[in-house]
N, C-alpha and C positions, 0 to 999 in steps of 0.2 A: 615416658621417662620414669624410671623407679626413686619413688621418694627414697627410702630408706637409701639408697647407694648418694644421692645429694645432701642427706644430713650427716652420712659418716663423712664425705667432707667437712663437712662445715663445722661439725665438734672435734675437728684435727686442730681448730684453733679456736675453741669456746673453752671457756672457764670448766673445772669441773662441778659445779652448781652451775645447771641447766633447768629450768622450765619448758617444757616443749608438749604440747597437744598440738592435736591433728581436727580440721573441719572435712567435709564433702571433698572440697576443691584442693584446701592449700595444708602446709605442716607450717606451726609458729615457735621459735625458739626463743627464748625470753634470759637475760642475763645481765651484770652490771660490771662495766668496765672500770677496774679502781682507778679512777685518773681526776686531778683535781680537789675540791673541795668534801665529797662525801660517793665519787662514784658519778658514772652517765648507764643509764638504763639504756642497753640496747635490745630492739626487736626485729629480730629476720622472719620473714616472709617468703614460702617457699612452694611454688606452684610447681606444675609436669615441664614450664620452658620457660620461666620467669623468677626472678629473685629481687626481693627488695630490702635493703639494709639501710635501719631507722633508727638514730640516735637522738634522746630528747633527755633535757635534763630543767626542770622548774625552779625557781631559785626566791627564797621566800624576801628576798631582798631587794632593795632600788638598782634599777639598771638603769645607767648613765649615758642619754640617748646621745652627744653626742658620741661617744667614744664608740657607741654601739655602731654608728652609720663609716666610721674610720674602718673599723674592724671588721664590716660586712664586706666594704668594700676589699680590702687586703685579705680576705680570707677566698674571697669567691676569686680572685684571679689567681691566688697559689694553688685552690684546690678547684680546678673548671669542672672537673668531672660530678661534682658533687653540688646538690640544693642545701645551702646550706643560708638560713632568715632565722634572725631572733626577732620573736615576737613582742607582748609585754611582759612577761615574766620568764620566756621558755628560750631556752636553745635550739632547732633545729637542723640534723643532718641528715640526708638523704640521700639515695643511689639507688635507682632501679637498674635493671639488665635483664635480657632474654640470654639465654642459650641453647644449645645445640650438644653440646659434652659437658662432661660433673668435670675434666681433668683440672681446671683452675680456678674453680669455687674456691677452693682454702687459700690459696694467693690473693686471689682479691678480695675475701672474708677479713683474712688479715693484713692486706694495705687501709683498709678501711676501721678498723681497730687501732690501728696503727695512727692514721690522723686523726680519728678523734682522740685520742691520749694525747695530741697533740694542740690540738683547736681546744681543746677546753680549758685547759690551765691559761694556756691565754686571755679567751675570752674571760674568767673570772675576776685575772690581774688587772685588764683595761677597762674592763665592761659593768663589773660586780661593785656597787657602794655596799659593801660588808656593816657600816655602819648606820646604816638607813634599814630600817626593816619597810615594807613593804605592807600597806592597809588596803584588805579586798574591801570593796561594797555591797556584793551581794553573800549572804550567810550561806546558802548550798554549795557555793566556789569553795569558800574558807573549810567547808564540812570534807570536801571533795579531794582537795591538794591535803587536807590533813594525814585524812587515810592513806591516800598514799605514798605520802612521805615516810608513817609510820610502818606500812608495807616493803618500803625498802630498806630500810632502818631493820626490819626486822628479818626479813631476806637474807642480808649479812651477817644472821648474827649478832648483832648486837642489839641492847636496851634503846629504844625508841628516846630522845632525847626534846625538849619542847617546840610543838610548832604552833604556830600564832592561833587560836582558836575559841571560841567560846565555851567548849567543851574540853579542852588541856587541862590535864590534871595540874594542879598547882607547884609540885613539886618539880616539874617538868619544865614548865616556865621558869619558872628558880633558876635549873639547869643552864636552860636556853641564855637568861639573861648574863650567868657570871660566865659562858664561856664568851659571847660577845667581849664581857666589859675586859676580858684577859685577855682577846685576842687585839680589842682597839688600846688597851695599857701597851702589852708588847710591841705592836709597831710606833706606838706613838714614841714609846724609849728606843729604841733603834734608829727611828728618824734624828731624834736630837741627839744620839749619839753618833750617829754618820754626817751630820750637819755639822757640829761644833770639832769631828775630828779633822775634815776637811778645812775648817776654818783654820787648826791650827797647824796645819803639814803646809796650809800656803802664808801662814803668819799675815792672818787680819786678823786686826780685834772686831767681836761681837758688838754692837750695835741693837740698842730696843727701840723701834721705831710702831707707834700704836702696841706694844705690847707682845710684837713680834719680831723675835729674832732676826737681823740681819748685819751682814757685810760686804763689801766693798772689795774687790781686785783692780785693781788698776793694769792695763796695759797696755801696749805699744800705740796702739789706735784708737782705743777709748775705755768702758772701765764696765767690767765684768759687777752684777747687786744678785745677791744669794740672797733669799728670804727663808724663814720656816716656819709652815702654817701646821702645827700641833692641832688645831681641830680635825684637821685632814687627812694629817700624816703626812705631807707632802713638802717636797723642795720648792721653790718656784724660782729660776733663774732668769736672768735678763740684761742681753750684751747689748750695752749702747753706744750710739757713733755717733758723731755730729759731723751731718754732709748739708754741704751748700748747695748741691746741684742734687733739684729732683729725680733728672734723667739718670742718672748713676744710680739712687737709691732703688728707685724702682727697678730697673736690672737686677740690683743686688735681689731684692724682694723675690724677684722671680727667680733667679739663681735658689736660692736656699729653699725655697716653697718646692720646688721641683726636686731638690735633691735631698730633703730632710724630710720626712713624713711627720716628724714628733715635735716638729720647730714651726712657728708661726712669726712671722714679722708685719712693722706695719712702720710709717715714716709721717710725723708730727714737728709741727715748729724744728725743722730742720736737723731732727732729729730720727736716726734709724734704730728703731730697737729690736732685736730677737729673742724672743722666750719659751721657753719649754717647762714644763711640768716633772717632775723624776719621783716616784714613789720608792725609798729604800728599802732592800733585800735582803735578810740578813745572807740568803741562799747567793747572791750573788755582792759580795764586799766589796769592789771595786766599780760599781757600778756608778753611783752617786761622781766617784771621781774621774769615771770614763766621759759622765755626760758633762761635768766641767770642761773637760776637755775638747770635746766635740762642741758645746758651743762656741767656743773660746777662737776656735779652730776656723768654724764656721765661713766668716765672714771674710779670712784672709784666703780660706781656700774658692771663693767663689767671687775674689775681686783683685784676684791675682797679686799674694804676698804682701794685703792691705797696704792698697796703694794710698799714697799721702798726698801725692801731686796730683789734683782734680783735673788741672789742665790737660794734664799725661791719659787720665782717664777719659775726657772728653775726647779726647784727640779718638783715643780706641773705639768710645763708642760712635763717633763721626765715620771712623772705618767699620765699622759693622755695617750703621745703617749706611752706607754708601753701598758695602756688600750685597746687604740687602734688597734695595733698590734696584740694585744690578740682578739681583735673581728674581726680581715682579717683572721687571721690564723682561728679561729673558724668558718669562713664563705669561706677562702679556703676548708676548710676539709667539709663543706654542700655540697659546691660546687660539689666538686671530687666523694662525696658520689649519691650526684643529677648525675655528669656524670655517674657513675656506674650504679642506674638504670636505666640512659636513653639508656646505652649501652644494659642495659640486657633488658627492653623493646622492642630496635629496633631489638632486637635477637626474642624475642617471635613473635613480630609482624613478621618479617618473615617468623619465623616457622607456622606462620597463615596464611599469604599469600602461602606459601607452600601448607597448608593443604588443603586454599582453592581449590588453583590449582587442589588438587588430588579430592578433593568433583567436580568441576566443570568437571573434568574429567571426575568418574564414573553418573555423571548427565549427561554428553553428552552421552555416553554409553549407559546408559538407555534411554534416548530420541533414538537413532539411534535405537536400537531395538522392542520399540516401534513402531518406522516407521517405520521398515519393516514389522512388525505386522499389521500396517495397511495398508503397501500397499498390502501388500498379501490378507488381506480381500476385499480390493479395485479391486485386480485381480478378487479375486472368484465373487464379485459382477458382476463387468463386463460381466464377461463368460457366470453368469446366466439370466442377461441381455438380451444377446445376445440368448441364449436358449430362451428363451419367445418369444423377436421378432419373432425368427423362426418359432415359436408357433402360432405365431398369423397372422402371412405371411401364414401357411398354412391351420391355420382355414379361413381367408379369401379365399383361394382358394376352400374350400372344399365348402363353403358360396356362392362361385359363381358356382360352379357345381352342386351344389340343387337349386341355382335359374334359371340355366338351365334347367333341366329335370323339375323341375316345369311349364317353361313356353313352353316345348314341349307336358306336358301332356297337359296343358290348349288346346294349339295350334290341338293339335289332337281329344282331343271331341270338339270341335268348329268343326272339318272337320266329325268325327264320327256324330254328331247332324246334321250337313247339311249332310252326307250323308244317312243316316238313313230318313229324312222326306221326300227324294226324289227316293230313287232306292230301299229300301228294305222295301217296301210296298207289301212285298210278305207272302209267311204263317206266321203259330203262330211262328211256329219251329227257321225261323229267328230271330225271334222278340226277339224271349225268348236268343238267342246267342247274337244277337246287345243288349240287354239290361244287360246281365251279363259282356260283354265284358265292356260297359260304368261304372257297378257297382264296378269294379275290378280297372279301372285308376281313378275313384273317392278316392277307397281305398287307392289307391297309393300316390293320390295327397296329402291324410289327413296324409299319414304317412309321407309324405315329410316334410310338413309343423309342424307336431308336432315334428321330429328329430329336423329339422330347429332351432323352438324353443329352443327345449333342450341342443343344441351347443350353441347356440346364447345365455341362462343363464349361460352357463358355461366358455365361455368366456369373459362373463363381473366378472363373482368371481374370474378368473385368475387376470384377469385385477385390481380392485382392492387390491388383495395379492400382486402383483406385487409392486402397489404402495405405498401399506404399507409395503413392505419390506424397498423398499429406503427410505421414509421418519425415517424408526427404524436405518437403517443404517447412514442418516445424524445423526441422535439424539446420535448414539454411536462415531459417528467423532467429533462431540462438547463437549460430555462429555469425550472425550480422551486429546483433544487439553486443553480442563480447569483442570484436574487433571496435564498435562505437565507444565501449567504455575501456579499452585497451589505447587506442589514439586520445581519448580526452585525457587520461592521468598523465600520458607523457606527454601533451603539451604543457600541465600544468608542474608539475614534480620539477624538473630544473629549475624554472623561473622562483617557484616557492624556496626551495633551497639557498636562493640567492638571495633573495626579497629577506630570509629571515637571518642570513651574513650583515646586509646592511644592514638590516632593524638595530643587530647587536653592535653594529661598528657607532652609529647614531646614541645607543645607551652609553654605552663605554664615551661618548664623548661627552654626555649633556652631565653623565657622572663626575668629570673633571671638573668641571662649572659649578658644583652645589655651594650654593650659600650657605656658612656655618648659624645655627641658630645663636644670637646673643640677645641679653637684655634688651641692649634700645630696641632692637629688633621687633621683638616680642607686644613690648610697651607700647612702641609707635601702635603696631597690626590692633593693639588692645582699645587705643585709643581713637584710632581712626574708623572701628567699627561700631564705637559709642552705645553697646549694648550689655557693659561689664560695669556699669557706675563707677566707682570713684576705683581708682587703681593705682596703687603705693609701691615706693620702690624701697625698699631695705639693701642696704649695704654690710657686709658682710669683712671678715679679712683675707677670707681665700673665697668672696663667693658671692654672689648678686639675685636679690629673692625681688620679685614681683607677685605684689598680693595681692588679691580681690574678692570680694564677695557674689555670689549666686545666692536666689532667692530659700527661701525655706531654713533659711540656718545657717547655710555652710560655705565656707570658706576656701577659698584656695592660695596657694604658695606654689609658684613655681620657682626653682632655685637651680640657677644658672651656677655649676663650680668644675671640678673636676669629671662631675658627670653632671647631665640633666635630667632632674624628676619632680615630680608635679606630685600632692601632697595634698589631698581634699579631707576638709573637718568637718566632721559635723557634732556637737554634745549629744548623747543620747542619753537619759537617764536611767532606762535598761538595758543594759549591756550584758551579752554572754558571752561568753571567752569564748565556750564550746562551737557556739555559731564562728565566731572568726577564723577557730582555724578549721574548720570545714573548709570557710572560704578559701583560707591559705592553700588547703589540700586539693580544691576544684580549679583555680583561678591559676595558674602560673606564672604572667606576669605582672598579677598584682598583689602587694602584700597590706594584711588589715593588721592593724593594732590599738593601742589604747595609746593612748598619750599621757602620760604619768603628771599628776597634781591638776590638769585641765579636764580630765575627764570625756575628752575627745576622743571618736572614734575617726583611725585617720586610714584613708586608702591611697597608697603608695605606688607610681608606675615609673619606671626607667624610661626613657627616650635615646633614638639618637640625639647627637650633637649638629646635626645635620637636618631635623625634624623641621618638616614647614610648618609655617605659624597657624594656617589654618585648621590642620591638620592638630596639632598638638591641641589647637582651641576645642577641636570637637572631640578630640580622646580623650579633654577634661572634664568636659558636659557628661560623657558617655559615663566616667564612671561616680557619678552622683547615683546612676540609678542602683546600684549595689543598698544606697540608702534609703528606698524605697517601702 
């Protein structure tokens, strides 16, 4: 893959101030998105089939944890494609990808630009105490974010302005402090001035009640209290009802919890109250009177045109749960029908396990018969084997007794030839005897030598037959051994295919049946295993925590709400930031941080809603050892 043809993408939609070197492996582009409070530092990362886009932004300020865990959660379901965890001081975005073509790096370079300028300003409005700064404990952190606050500070062009440090020039501080105190003066005048104009467009009179502004709306159903907390900045509203009937209120509760993210209710001495929080904008004017509204709203749209008659309302909710009732019972009897064929299933499936057994049976049968089929031909091979040897042991000796009397005929006309030129140099009559005698071992010698031959071709066509008997005979052992294991896959291969239909039709049912994880649940399992010591239960408004201690220090919270996650402490008195987010960056489904004013290091995991208790108990245990 050609780097340079992947970066001219990707500076089709970067800033024109870029940073960009190149290592061994990868090219790094470095740049600052202006969105938000002072900019998000982005970092791409760009390999031969891999890209990774990193936005992180440090915030020298209190971040306001619960709004933080609100905000994680709503952010990571809008944006699924992306890792997106704040830490204790940091923002985090993230997206890696492979590919295969450069054609749509700068689209998805810039969808991912594109939500962080969107994810930030957010998270600063919900997540950032602008009025809290933020106290490190160790002096090389403080030394560390300094630098590079002032590195981006000066990045952009502009005069480095004060960041908290023991080494901040004085004049900087200065800086730092009057733009705080002008940024908390201006909202704090904005607030009371969006407070007291809405006061007077609904004509209530102001009210000091402790020193803090509030009034009164009275309406159709019960009576709207506006407060204004000037330390804060902040509105704080609160619609209250007086219902007689619990079972109504709590419907309502659940009603508005499910349908309002920003609204919390709770129902005391027969009293239902909802209340929300509203920070004024001056960027958005109408806001302050939108959220009057919306609570105001609330409670008539989620108990149908605040009904007055509780009767009327019992009645409805006697017909729900009657509905209801009607749909357990209808999904009891799925249910029992689901058990019935799971029972009659695990019946068939046995009987096929059965049948297998009796198929694997008569295949072993057949195999073992076989084998003896072969080894018996394995015998007769053998024997004949041995017969040829024999064969061939005694044509060699028969091969050395003609090359014998061969070399005694030679050896005797060599003696007949010297005797002959020297002693029977007597008449014809000899001559003609010594010459027939020598014509006769001539004959003899030619018949040796052509039998010779004649054994000597006929033992090599043995010899050859021989050899291609065994090699027909290997040919008939491989294709015996490949029809054995050609018969045993297809006895087994169908029955597998069906065996792993039921398996999944058995999943797919025992998956309708799961028990959802709840508190008592949890507690009981905690209880009855007697090895967690004392175990506390916290109540919550949207949400049910069970606490307990493990040895060495550390703490645990399991917190049963909209989602469930487990939450283990321990104080440690040295703490490095840089180690956490290592972990952050190695660990994926767990997240470490600091716990802001306790000094707690806390390791955070997600579960299902569906998690078994034992299971959860031992993925609690599991991540203590991170504190090792």
């Amino acid at each position: 893959m050609n780097l340079d043809l992947v970066q001219e993408q990707i500076l089709q939609v970067c800033p024109d101030i870029v940073d960009m070197e190149t290592d061994d492996r990868n090219s790094h582009i470095r740049f600052c998105v202006p969105c938000g409070m002072r900019g998000v530092n982005i970092h791409i990362t760009i390999g031969t089939n891999h890209m990774i886009l990193q936005a992180g932004q440090e915030y020298p300020f209190r971040l306001i944890e619960k709004n933080c865990l609100s905000f994680s959660e709503t952010v990571n379901k809008q944006y699924p494609v992306y890792q997106i965890y704040v830490s204790e001081d940091k923002l985090s975005i993230t997206y890696r990808m492979t590919f295969d073509k450069v054609d749509h790096l700068a689209d998805i370079t810039e969808k991912f630009l594109s939500a962080v300028a969107k994810i930030a300003p957010e998270f600063e409005v919900s997540c950032v105490d602008f009025s809290s700064k933020r106290s490190l404990d160790v002096a090389d952190e403080e030394d560390s974010r300094l630098e590079d606050a002032q590195d981006e500070i000066e990045g952009e062009g502009m005069e480095p302005v004060a960041i908290d440090g023991a080494d901040a020039p004085a004049e900087n501080k200065q800086l730092q402090s009057e733009i705080l105190e002008e940024f908390e003066s201006t909202q704090k005048e904005y607030c009371a001035k969006a407070f007291y104009g809405l006061a007077g467009e609904l004509k209530c009179p102001v009210m000091e009640t402790d020193g803090s502004p509030s009034f009164i709306y009275p309406t159709k159903h019960g009576r709207v209290t506006v407060c204004l907390n000037m330390d804060d900045g902040l509105v704080e509203m609160g619609y209250c009802i007086s219902i007689t009937n619990p079972t109504s209120a709590y419907m309502t509760i659940a009603d508005i919890n499910a349908a309002y993210e920003d609204m919390f209710a709770k129902y005391e001495n027969e009293v239902l109250k909802i209340s929300r929080y509203v920070v004024p904008d001056p960027y958005n004017q109408d806001g302050l009177k939108a959220a009057f509204q919306e609570i105001s709203a609330a409670y008539r749209e989620e108990t149908g045109d605040g009904q007055e008659n509780e009767l009327e309302l019992a009645k409805n909710m006697s017909l729900v749960i009657e509905q209801q009732s009607k749909i357990l019972l209808d999904r009891e009897d799925t249910l029992a029908k689901r058990e019935e064929e799971c029972r009659k299933a695990e019946k068939e499936l046995a009987e096929k396990e059965a049948e297998l057994e009796r198929q694997k049976e008569n295949v072993q049968t057949k195999y073992t018969a076989m084998k003896k089929e072969f080894d018996s031909k394995m015998a007769i091979l053998a024997k004949r084997e041995e017969e040829l040897e024999k064969e061939l042991e005694s044509a060699e000796h028969a091969k050395g007794k003609y090359l014998i009397n061969m070399q005694k005929l030679t050896d005797r006309l060599a003696f007949l030839q010297a005797r002959g030129s020297t002693e029977l140099k007597g008449s014809a009559e000899d001559e003609e005897k010594y010459k027939a005698k020598i014509s006769s071992l001539m004959k003899n010698r030619a018949y040796l030598e052509k039998e010779m031959d004649r054994r000597s071709v006929q033992w090599k066509e043995k010899e050859a037959a021989y050899q291609e008997r065994i090699k027909q005979q290997d040919e008939d052992l491989r294709q015996l051994e490949e029809k054995i294991k050609r018969e045993n896959e297809a006895a087994f291969t169908a029955e597998k295919v069906e065996y792993e239909k039921k398996l999944k039709e058995l999943e797919a049912a025992a998956e309708i049946t799961r028990q959802e994880a709840t508190p008592d649940g949890f507690y009981n399992y905690l209880l009855k295993t007697g090895a967690y010591g004392e175990v506390k239960r916290l109540h919550g408004d949207a949400q049910e925590i069970i606490a307990y201690d493990l040895d060495k220090g550390i703490t645990v919270k399991v917190v049963f709400g909209k989602t469930l996650f487990a939450d283990v402490a321990k104080k440690i008195k040295s703490r490095n930031i840089k180690t956490l987010n290592i972990l952050n960056s190695q660990i994926s489904d767990v997240k470490f941080f600091v716990r802001e004013g306790t000094g707690e290091i806390i390791a955070r995991k997600y579960y299902s809603q569906y998690e078994d208790y034992q299971v959860l108990a031992s993925g609690i245990i599991g991540l203590t050892e991170h504190f090792a």
